[in-house]
Structure formats: structure tokens, C-alpha cells
C-alpha positions in Angstrom: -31.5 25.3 -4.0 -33.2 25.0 -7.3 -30.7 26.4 -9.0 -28.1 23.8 -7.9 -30.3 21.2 -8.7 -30.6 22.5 -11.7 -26.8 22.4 -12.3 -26.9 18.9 -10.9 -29.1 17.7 -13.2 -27.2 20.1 -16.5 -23.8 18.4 -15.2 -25.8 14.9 -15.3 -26.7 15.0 -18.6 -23.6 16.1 -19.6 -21.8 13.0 -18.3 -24.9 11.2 -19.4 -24.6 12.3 -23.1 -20.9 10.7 -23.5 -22.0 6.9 -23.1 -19.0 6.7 -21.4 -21.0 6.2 -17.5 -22.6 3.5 -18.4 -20.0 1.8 -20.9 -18.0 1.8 -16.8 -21.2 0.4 -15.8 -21.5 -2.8 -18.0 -17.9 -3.3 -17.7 -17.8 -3.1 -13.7 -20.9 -5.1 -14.1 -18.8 -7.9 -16.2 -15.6 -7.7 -13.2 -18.1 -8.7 -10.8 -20.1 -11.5 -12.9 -16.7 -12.8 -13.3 -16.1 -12.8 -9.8 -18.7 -14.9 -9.5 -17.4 -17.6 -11.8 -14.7 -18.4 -9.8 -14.4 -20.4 -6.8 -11.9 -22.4 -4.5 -12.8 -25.9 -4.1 -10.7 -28.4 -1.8 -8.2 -29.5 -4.6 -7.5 -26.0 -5.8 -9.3 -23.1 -8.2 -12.2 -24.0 -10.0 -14.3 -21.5 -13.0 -17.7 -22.2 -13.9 -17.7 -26.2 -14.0 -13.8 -26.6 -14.6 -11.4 -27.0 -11.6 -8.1 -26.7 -11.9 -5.9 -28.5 -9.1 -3.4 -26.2 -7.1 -1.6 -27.9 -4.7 -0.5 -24.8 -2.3 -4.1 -22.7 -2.9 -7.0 -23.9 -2.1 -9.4 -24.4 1.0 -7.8 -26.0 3.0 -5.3 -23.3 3.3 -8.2 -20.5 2.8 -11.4 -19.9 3.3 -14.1 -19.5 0.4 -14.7 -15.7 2.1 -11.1 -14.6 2.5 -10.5 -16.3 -1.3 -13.1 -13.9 -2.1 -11.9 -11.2 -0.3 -8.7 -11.4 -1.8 -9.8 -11.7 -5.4 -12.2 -8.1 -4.4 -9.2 -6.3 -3.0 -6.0 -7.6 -5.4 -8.5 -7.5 -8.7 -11.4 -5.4 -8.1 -10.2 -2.8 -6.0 -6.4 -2.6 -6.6 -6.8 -3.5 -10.2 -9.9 -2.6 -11.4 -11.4 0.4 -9.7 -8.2 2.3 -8.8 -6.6 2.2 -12.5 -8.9 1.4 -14.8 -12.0 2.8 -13.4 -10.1 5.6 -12.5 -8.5 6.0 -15.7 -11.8 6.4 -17.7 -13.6 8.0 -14.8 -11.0 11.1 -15.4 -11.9 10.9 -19.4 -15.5 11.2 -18.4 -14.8 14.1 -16.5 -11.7 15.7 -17.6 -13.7 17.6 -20.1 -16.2 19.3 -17.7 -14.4 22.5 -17.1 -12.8 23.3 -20.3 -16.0 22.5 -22.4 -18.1 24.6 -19.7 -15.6 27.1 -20.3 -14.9 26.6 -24.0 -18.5 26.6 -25.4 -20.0 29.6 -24.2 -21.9 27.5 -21.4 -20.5 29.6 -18.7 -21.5 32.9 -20.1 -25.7 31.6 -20.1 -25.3 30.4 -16.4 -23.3 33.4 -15.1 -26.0 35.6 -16.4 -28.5 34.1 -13.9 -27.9 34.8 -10.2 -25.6 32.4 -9.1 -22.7 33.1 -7.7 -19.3 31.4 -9.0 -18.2 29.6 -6.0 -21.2 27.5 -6.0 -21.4 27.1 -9.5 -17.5 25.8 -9.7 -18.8 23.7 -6.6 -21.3 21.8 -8.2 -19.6 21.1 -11.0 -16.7 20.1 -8.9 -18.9 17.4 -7.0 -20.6 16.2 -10.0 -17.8 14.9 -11.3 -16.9 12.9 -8.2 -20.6 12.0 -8.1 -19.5 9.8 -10.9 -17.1 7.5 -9.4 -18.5 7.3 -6.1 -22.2 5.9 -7.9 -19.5 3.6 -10.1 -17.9 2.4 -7.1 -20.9 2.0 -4.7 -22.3 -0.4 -7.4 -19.7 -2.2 -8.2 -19.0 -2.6 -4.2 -22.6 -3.9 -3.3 -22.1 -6.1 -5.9 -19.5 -7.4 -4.7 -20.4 -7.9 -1.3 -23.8 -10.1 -3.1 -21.1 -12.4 -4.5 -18.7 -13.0 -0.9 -22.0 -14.0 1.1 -23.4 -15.9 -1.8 -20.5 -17.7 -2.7 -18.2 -17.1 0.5 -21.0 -17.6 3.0 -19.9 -14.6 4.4 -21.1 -10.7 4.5 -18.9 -8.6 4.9 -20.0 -5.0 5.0 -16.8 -3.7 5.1 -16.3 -4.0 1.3 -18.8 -0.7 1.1 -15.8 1.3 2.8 -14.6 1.4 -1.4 -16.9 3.7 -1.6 -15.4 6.8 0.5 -11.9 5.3 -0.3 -11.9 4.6 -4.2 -14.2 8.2 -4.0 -11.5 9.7 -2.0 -8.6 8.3 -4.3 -10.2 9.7 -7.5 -10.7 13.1 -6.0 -7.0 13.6 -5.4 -6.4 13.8 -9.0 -9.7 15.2 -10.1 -8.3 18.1 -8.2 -6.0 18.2 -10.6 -7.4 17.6 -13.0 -9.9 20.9 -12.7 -7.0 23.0 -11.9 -5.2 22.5 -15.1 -8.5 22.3 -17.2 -9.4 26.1 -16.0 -5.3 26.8 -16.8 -5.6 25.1 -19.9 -9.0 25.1 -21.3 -8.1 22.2 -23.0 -9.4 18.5 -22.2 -6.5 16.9 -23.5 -4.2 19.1 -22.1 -5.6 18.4 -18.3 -6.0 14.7 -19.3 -2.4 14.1 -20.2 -1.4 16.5 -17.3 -3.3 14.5 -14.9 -1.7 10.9 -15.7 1.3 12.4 -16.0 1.1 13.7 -12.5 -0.4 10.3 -11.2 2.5 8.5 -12.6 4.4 10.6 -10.7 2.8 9.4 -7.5 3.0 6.0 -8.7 6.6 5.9 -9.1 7.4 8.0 -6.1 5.5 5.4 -3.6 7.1 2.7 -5.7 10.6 4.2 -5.4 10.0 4.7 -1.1 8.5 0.6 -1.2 11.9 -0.3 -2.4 14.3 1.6 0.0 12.2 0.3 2.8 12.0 -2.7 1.6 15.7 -2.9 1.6 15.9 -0.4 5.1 13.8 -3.5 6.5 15.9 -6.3 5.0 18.9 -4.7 6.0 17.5 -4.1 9.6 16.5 -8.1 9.6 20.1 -8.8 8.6 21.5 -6.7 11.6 19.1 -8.8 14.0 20.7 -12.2 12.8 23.6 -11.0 13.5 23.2 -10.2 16.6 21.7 -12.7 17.4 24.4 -15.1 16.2 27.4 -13.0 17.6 26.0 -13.1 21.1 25.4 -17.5 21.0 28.9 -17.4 19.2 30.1 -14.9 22.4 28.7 -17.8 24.7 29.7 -20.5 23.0 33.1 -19.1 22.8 33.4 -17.9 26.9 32.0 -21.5 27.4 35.0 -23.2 25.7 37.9 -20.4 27.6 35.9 -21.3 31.0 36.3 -25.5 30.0 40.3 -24.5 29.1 40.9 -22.5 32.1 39.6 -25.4 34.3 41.4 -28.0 32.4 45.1 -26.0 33.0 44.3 -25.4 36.6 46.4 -27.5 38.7 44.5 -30.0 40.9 43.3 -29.5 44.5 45.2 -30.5 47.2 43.4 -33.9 48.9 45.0 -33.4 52.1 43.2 -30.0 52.9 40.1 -29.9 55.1 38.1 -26.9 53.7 36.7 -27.1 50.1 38.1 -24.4 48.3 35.3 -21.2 47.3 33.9 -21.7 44.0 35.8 -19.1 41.8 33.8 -16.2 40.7 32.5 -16.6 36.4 34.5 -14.8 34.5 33.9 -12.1 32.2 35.6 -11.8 28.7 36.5 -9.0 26.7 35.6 -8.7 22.9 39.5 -8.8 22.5 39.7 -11.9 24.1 36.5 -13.5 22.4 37.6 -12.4 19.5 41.4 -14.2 19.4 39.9 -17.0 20.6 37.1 -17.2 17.9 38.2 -16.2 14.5 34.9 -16.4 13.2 33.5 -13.2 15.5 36.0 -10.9 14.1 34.7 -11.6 10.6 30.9 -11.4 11.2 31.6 -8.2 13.7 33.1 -6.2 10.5 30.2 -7.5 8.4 27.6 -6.2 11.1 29.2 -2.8 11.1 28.8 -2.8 7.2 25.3 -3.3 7.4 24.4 -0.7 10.2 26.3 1.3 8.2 24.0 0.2 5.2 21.2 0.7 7.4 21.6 4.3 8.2 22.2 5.0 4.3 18.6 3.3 3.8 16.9 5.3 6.6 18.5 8.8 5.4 16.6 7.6 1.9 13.6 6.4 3.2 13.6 10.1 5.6 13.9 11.7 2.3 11.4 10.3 0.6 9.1 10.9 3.1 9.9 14.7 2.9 9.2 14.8 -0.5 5.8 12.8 -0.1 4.5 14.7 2.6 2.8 17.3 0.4 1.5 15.1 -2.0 -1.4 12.8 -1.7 -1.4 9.3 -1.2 -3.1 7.4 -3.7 -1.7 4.0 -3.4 -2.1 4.4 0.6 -5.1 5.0 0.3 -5.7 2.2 -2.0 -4.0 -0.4 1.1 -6.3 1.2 4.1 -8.9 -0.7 2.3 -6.7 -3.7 1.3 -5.5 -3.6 5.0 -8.8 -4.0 6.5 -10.6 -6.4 4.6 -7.7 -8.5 4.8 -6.1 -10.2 8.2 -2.7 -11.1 8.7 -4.6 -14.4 10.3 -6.7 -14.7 7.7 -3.8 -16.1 5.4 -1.2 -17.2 7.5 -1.6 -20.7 6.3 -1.2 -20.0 2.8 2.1 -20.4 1.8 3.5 -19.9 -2.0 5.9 -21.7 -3.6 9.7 -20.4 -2.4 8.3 -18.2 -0.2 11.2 -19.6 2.3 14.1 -18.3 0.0 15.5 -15.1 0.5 14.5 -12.5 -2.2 17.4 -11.3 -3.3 18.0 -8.6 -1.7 21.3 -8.8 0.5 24.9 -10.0 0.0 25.4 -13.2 -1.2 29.1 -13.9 0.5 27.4 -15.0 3.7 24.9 -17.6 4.7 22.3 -15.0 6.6 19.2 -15.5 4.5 15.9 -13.7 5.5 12.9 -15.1 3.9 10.0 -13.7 1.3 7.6 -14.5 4.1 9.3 -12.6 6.3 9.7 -9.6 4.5 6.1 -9.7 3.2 5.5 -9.6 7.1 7.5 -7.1 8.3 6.0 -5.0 5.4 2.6 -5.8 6.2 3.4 -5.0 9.7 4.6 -1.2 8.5 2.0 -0.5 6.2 -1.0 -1.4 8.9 1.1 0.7 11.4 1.3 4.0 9.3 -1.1 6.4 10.7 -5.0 6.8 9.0 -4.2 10.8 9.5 -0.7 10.8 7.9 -2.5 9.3 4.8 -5.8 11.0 5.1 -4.6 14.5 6.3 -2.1 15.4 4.0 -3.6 14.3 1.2 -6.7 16.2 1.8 -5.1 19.2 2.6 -3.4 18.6 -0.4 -6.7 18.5 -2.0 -7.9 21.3 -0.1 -5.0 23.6 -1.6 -5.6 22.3 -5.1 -9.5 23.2 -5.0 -9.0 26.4 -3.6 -6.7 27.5 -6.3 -8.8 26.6 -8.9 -11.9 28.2 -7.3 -9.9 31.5 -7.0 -8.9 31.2 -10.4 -12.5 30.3 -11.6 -14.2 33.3 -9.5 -12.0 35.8 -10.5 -11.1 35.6 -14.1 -12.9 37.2 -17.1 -14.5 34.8 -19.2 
């Protein structure tokens, strides 16, 4: 035990030594101050003792806690802790292993009896040590500034703690791995980013085939929709024609005559006597058509993503459930009602930003806490183990 202390306290002051902890310190310090100086008043946004009138944001459409909210998840989290934070969180620690193993560092500590799993342990943890203090900081900080200034606590922000941590520790793993390959800081830096990019562009890739599976899917429901009321409409009208070109009843008879039974129409029939159906039929089979295109994509993709960790996922969990759908249904920005661009533009079936942005929120609360958390740990899991074989068993 005192020897991992006393590896705890060596990898502290290495960290320590760089500046570079609490330079992430200050600046989180200054995110959060900032925070602070701005507020939503009834007439829109106001910072320090200026307001600034916005007609379609302010609070009457949200409250001061989920404004709050909002600016801690879209800026502080989002923005803040999981790229820049994370960014110099990795150069802080990217040098760990290939300076331990560079300088000469490892050969005094494997002289004393430790054994190398728990040496490339501790190190290992140290350098998450460093973004979960960051985070929980910055975090309790923040959750000071929403009940100040929101008038409401919420400890839920804490849960950026584990998350962010979590996040970070899919590409430290990583980043030790190639820093043992390498021995080079730069090398495992680069690598890292690289990789994270990667990630970054793969989810952003999957977003936009869904999006457009899911616009393509709302599509297919119009039309529906429409071609059964046009179906109605259209038996309606053959049922008023039928009746008008049946000869009258005969006055002189004593029975009334049986009500005739509703009659049911073929799509042949619908379709000669509507010329509109034909035309939106063919344009529904070109979108389900569409549709299965997008879902073979979408399939794919999430093949390819299944071994690798989810960064940005794990980034939403938190997003997700600090924010309600209820909590800004009433906010509404501007053209939020036109449709984004994303289907044809020779009909007039239009599905709305706000829908979209619903249906999406809708998927990404639905996906699964162990799809996200499970295979990116046991991505993790892989990553460290490699590295701690490598570490244990070759000659330094």
C-alpha cells in the first residue's frame, strides 16, 4: 500500500510539475464565472448589467434553471469539457508512459519490489485521476451557479463526473497503448486525436443516415396517411355516382327495398377514378425503397461502431438527462416549422425541423445505457489489457 501511494504521489507531481493542471483549472474556473454572467430575463438574454432583447428566448418560454441547464450541457459539457478539456487533459498525460519509459524512471522503480501490473496500474489511474478532479470541480461549480442563479439544485449535474471521466478514459486507453508502442509523446498524441476524429466522424456520418432513414420514414407516414383519406374521399365520390345513375324506386310497391350492402373498391378502381393516387402510390414505393437503402446504411454503420467506443454517446446520456423533452417544448426557434432540406422538392410533403429534432431526440433517449456503456468498456477493457501485457513483459 505504501508503495502505491508512493507512486500516486511520484505520478502527482509529475502532472504537478507541467503547470498544465492548474492552467485547466483557472480556465474551467473562468467557463463557470462566465456562466454566471449570464442570465435570461423576461425580454430575452441579458450579461452582467446589459440585456439584450430576444423575442423567441427568453423566460417566458424557459425557465432560468433549464436556461441554465442548457448553457451547462450545450457549453460546458459538450463544448468545454469533452473537447477542450479533453484535448489538454490528453497533453497533460500523454507523456506519462513514454517519459516513464524514456528517462530511466522505470528501471529505479522496477528495482524495488513492485510488481509491473500494479505499477502500469497506478500510473494508468493517475492519469484519469486528472480529469475526473478537473471535472468534479468544474461540475460542483456549476451546480453553485443553477441554484444560485436558477433557483434550482440540481444534483444531477455531478453525473459529469463518471461520464466526462468515463469519456476521457476511452482514449487514454489509447493513448497508453501507443505511448508504450511508440515511446514517443508526440507520436501517441497525434495518434490519439487522430483516432478520436475517427470516432467523431464515424458517429457524425451514422447521425446523418438516420437522420435521413427518419425523414424518409416520416415521408412514408404522410403518405400514407394521405393515400388512405384520398382512398375515402375517392370511394365516397363512386358511392354518391352509383346512387345518382341508379334508376328510381318504384312508388307503387309496398316493401321498402333492403339497404344495399357498402361497397368495396379495388386500388384499380380507386386508382382510374382518382388520377392523383396513382402518382403519389409510385412516389411512396420510391421512398420505401429509399428507406430500406437508408436502414442497410444505418445497419452498417452500426456494425462498424460496435467495437468501438462511444464518445459522443456518452457525451448525450448526460445531455439526455439533465435535459426534458418537457422542459423546452415551448421554445420554439425561428423556422423551426420549415422542412430542412432533406427530401425531394417535386412534391408538397414537408416534415418540419421540430419534428425531426423530435424524432431524433426520441431515438437517442431510446438507445440502450448498456449498448453505449458495454461496448465501449469492453473496448476499453481490451485496450488496457494489451498494453499491460506489453508493459509486463517487455525488456526495458
Amino acid at each position: 500500500m505504501t508503495q502505491t501511494l508512493a507512486l500516486l504521489l511520484d505520478a502527482y507531481r509529475e502532472l504537478h510539475s507541467k503547470k498544465l493542471f492548474w492552467i485547466t483549472m483557472l480556465l474551467s474556473g473562468l467557463v463557470v464565472v462566465s456562466f454566471g454572467c449570464v442570465g435570461i430575463t423576461e425580454h430575452g438574454v441579458s450579461v452582467l448589467v446589459w440585456e439584450i432583447p430576444v423575442e423567441f428566448f427568453n423566460s417566458r418560454v424557459m425557465s432560468p434553471a433549464t436556461f441554465y441547464k442548457l448553457l451547462f450541457a450545450n457549453l460546458g459539457i459538450s463544448f468545454w469539457l469533452a473537447w477542450i478539456g479533453i484535448v489538454l487533459a490528453l497533453i497533460s498525460t500523454a507523456g506519462m508512459f513514454p517519459d516513464f519509459l524514456a528517462n530511466g524512471s522505470i528501471d529505479l522503480m522496477l528495482s524495488r519490489p513492485i510488481g509491473r501490473w500494479r505499477l502500469f496500474f497506478t500510473k494508468y489511474f493517475m492519469g484519469l485521476l486528472f480529469v475526473t478532479l478537473q471535472v468534479g470541480v468544474f461540475s460542483l461549480a456549476s451546480m453553485l451557479i443553477i441554484g444560485i442563479r436558477g433557483h434550482s439544485w440540481e444534483p444531477s449535474v455531478l453525473l459529469a463526473v463518471p461520464l466526462v471521466g468515463l469519456m476521457f478514459s476511452y482514449l487514454f486507453c489509447v493513448c497508453t497503448l501507443l505511448g508504450i508502442l511508440t515511446r514517443s509523446t508526440i507520436a501517441a498524441l497525434l495518434l490519439t486525436i487522430l483516432f478520436w476524429v475517427f470516432l467523431f466522424g464515424l458517429h457524425t456520418t451514422n447521425q446523418v443516415f438516420v437522420q435521413l432513414r427518419e425523414h424518409t420514414a416520416a415521408r412514408i407516414e404522410v403518405m400514407q396517411q394521405r393515400i388512405q383519406k384520398m382512398e375515402r374521399g375517392t370511394a365516397l365520390m363512386l358511392d354518391k355516382r352509383a346512387a345518382a345513375e341508379k334508376p328510381p324506386a318504384d312508388a307503387s310497391g309496398s316493401a321498402a327495398e333492403p339497404k344495399p350492402a357498402p361497397v368495396t373498391y379495388t386500388a384499380a378502381q380507386l386508382d382510374e377514378a382518382n388520377a392523383l393516387l396513382p402518382v403519389i402510390r409510385t412516389k411512396l414505393v420510391a421512398e420505401q425503397k429509399d428507406l430500406r437503402t437508408w436502414k442497410r446504411w444505418t445497419l452498417g454503420l452500426g456494425v462498424a461502431r460496435a467495437a468501438l467506443p462511444k464518445t459522443a454517446e456518452t457525451v448525450e446520456l448526460l445531455h439526455n438527462s439533465l435535459i426534458k423533452p418537457q422542459d423546452i417544448s415551448r421554445f420554439k426557434a425561428p423556422n423551426e416549422d420549415e422542412d430542412p432540406g432533406l427530401g425531394r422538392d417535386d412534391d408538397d410533403i414537408h416534415i418540419s425541423g421540430r419534428q425531426m429534432r423530435q424524432r431524433m431526440d426520441e431515438l437517442s433517449r431510446a438507445e440502450p445505457l448498456s449498448w453505449i456503456m458495454g461496448t465501449s468498456l469492453g473496448f476499453e477493457v481490451v485496450v488496457v489489457l494489451i498494453a499491460g501485457v506489453i508493459f509486463s513483459r517487455r525488456d526495458f
